[in-house]
Each structure stands twice: as C-alpha cells, then as structure tokens.
C-alpha positions in Angstrom: -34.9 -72.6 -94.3 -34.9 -75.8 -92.9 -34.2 -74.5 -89.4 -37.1 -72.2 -89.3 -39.1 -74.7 -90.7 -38.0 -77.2 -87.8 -38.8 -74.9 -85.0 -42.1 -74.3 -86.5 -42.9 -77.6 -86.8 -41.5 -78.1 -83.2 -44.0 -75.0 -81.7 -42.0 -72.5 -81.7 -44.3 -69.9 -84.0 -46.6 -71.0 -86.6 -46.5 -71.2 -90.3 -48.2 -67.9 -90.9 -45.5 -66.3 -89.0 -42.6 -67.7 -90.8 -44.5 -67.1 -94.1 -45.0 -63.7 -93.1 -41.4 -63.2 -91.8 -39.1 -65.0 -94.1 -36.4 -63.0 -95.9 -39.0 -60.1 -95.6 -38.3 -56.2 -94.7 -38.2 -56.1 -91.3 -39.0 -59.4 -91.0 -37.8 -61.6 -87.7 -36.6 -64.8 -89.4 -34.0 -63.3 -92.2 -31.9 -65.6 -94.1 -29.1 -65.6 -91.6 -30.6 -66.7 -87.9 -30.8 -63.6 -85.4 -30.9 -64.8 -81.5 -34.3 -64.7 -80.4 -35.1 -67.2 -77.3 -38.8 -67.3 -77.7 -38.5 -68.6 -81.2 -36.3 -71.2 -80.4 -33.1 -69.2 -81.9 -30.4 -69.7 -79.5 -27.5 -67.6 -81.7 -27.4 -65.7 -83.9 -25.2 -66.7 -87.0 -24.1 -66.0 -90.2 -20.2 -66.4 -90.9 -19.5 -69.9 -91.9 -18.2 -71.6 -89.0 -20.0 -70.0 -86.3 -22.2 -72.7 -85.9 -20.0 -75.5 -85.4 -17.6 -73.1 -82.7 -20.7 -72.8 -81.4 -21.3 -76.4 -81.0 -18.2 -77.1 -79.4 -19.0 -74.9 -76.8 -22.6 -75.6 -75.9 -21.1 -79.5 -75.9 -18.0 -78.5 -73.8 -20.6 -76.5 -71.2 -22.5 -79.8 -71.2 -19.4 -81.9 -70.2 -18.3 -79.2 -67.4 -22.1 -79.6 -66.1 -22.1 -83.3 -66.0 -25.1 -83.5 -68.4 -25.4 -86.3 -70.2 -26.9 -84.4 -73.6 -25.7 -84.7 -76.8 -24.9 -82.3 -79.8 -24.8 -82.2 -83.4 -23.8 -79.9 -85.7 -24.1 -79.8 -89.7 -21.0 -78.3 -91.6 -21.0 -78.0 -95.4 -18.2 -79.3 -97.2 -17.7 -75.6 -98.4 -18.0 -74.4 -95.5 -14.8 -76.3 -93.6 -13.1 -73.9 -96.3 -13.1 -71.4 -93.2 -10.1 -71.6 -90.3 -12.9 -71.0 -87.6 -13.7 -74.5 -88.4 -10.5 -76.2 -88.1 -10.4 -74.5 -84.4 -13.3 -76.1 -83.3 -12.1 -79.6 -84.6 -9.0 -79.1 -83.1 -10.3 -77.8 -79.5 -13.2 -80.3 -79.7 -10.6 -83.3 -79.7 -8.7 -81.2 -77.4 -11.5 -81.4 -74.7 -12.5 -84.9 -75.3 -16.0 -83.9 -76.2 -17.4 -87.7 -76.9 -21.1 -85.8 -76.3 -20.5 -83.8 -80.4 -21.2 -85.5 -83.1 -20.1 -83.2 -86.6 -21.9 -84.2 -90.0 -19.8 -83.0 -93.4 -22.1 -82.9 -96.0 -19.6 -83.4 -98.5 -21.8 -82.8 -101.9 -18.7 -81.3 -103.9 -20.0 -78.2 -104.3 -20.3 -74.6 -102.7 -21.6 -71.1 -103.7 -18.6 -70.4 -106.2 -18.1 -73.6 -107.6 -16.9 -77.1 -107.0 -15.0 -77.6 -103.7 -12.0 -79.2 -105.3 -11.4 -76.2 -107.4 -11.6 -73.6 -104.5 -10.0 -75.9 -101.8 -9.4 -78.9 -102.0 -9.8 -81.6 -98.9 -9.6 -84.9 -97.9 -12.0 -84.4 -94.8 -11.2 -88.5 -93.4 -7.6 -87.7 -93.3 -8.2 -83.9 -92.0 -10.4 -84.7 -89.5 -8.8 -87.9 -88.2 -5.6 -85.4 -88.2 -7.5 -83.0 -85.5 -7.9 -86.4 -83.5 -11.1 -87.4 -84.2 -13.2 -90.5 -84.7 -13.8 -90.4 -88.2 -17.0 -92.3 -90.3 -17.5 -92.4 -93.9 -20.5 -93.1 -95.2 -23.6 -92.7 -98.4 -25.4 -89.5 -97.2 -28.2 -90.7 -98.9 -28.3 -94.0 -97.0 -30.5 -93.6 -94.0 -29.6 -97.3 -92.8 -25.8 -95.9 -93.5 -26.2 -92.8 -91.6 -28.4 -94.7 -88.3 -25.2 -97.4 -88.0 -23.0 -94.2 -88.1 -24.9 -92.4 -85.9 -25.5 -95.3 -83.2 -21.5 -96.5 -83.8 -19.8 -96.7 -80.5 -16.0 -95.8 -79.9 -13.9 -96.7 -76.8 -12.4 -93.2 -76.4 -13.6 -89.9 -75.3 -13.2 -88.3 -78.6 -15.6 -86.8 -80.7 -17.1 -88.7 -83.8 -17.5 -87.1 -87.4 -19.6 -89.0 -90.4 -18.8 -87.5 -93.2 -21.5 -88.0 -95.4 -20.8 -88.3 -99.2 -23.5 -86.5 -101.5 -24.8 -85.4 -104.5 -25.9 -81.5 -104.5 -29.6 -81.5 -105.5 -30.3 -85.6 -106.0 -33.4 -87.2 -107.1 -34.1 -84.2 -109.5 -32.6 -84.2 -112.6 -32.8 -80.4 -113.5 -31.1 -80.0 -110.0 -28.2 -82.2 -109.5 -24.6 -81.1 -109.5 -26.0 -77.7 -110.8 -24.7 -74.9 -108.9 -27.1 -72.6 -110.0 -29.3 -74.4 -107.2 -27.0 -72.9 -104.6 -29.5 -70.1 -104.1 -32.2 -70.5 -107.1 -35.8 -70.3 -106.2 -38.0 -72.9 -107.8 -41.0 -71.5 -110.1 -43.9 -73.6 -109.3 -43.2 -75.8 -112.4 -40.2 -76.8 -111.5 -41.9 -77.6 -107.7 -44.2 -79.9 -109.1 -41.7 -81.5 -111.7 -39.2 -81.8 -108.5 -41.7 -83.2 -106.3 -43.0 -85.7 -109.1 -39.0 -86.6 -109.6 -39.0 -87.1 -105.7 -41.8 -89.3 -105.5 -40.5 -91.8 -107.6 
C-alpha cells in the first residue's frame, strides 16, 4: 500500500486509479506488485526476499556502470526468515556495494506470530557476519534514523540500520497486536487511530 501510494503521489497514475484498482478483480495494482513500467513498477514481487535480491542487483548494475546512485531497500524482520535474503547480504558484501543501504524493520513480529518464536535472530551479529557495516538504532527516531542514514564508513561495504520498532505504535488498540498484520480498520477505528496519532 504504501508503494502504490508513493508512486501516486510521485505522478505515476492518480488516486482514482489506485482506488479503482487496488486489490480489485482484475485490477492493475494487486496486493503483490506486477511489473508495469508506466506505473512506475519496475518488478514484479511477491516471495519475501525478492525485493532485496533485487536491490542488490539494480545496486551492483549501478557500480558496473560507474553511476553514482544509491539504493535502498526495506526488509521486514520476518521477512530475513527467508535464505534468499541471506544470499543477497552475503553477495552484496561480496561485491562491495557501498551504493545499498538495507533497513530491518525489526518490530518483533510477523504474520504467524512473534519473530523470536518462529526464528529467532540477532540481525547486528548476522549481518555484521555477512560483512557488513552494521547500525542500530530507534526506528521511531527520525534524528536517529538521518545520523544513520548520513553515517559515513571508510570501506566499500554496504551499510544496514537496523531499526528497532514497535508493530502498530502511537495506537493503543494496535500495538504489538498481530491481528494488525493484515486487519482493515472500520472507520472508527480510523478516526480513534488518527486522533491517537495526532497526539
């Protein structure tokens, strides 16, 4: 949801589209991404880890062209549970890719329950294992995740924040609830959340 609502906001169709389209029958934007160029959709995904193998390549093809772009990709603390993912750290360190940037967002929880009871792991140690640069910070710190992000290293590795969470914050119906996972929100609950928010 939040992609398609970025490239909408970036352009790339407008609002009444993606309202339209969304999880619909036949819609273009369902909840798994499907490649389409024109909407700003450069892959399609789906499995957990595609993205980030992704990543590594479209920063790898970056380094081989000389570019000087950067990438970023957003992993879920449940969703390092896959081996896809542990390939990518380990080519991406591999390949020196100092261009990608990962974000864990390490919240505790996934779709079947809390990460430590499914698999547990310590992501600094883990990824400093797969020879990366390694920062820990308060995902809800936005002067904590700027410092992260702007931190220089002197090496060509890659750099992972891994930023500590709590699933759902800043509403109290929400947090650590893993009901949330995939709930929809009656519109209430929207306007109690969004009160809760504004806070």
């Amino acid at each position: 949801m939040a992609f398609y609502t970025m490239l909408c906001r970036s352009g790339f169709f407008t609002s009444k589209e993606l309202k339209e389209n969304f999880m619909t029958d036949g819609g273009i934007f369902p909840i798994h991404p499907i490649k389409n160029i024109n909407k700003g959709i450069e892959f399609s995904g789906g499995s957990l880890g595609m993205g980030f193998s992704f990543a590594v390549g479209k920063a790898y093809a970056l380094k081989l062209d000389k570019l000087s772009n950067k990438v970023y990709a957003l992993l879920g603390d449940g969703e390092c549970d896959e081996g896809i993912v542990w390939e990518a750290f380990l080519s991406a360190s591999q390949l020196k890719l100092s261009n990608l940037t990962a974000i864990i967002d390490n919240n505790k929880f996934q779709q079947d329950g809390p990460t430590e009871e499914i698999v547990k792991i310590d992501f600094v140690k883990m990824v400093k294992a797969c020879g990366w640069n390694v920062i820990e910070v308060d995902g809800h710190s936005i002067r904590g995740l700027l410092e992260a992000f702007n931190q220089k290293f002197d090496n060509e590795l890659p750099k992972c924040i891994i930023a500590n969470t709590i699933k759902g914050k800043g509403i109290s119906f929400m947090e650590n609830d893993i009901y949330w996972h995939h709930a929809f929100l009656s519109e209430k609950q929207y306007i109690k959340a969004i009160e809760e928010l504004n806070r």
